[in-house]
N, C-alpha and C positions, 0 to 999 in steps of 0.2 A: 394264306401267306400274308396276306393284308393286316393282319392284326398283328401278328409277330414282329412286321415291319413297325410298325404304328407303338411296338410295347420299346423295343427298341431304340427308337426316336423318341418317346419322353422318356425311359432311362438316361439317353445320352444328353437330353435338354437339362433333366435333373440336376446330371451332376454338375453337368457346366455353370448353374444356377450354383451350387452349392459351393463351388471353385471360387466362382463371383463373390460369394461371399463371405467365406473365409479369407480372403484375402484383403477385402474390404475393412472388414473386423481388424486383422493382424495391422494393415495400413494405418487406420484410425486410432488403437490402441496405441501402436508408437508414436505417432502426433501427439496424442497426449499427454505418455510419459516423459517423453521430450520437453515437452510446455512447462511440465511440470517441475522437472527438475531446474531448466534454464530459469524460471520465475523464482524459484528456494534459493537458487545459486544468487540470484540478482539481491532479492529481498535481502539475503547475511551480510553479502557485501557493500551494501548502502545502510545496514545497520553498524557494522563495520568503521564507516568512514566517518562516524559524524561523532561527537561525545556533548553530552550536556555538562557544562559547569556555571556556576551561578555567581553573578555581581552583584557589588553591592552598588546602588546607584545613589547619590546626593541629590534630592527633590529642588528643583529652582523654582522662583515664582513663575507661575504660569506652566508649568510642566502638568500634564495630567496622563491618568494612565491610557488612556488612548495614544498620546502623544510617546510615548514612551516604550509604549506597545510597537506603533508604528517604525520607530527607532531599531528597537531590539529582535524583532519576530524575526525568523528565518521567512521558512514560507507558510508557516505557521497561518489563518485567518487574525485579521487582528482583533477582532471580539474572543476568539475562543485565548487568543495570548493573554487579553485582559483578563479572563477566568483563571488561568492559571497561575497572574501575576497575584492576581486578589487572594487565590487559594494557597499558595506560598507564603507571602505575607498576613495570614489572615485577616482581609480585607471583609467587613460585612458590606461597603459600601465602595462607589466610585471615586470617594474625596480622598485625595491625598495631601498631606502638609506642606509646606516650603521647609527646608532645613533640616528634614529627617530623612533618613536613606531607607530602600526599599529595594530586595533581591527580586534580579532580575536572571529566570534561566537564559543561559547562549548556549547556543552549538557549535561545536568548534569542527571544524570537516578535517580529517586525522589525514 
């Protein structure tokens, strides 16, 4: 009778194990279909809200693209604004002129 008890008692350990786990599973899974969605939902709507349109800007003496950078970036880094300031205007270099205008992306929040 010892045994039957004993086969009995990890049957029923088993399954409780397996209860435990499935439900863990099911738990987990929707955590992160949730995550998932709320994060896609956030990402459209702040893609959404913003629009790039481009100025033209009038170079003063002393204005450099750093300078201008700083000015105009959103939250942009403002080395990587310079890259794109340069790569819009195709800049091969840092200098820019007094007197000549040069397109500047903005983002305008919709």
């Amino acid at each position: 009778m010892r045994t039957s008890h004993n086969i009995s008692k990890n049957h029923f350990s088993t399954r409780n194990l397996l209860f435990v786990l499935v439900t863990l599973s099911v738990i987990l899974l929707c955590t992160f279909s949730f995550s998932a969605i709320a994060t896609a939902g956030h990402t459209q709507a702040a893609q959404r809200q913003t629009q790039t349109t481009y100025e033209s800007v009038y170079i003063s003496g002393g204005d450099s693209l750093w300078s201008l950078a700083q000015q105009y970036r959103d939250t942009t880094d403002t080395e990587q604004f310079v890259e794109q300031m340069k790569a819009l205007n195709g800049l091969d270099s840092d200098r820019i002129q007094a007197g000549a205008y040069l397109l500047v992306p903005v983002k305008t929040v919709l």
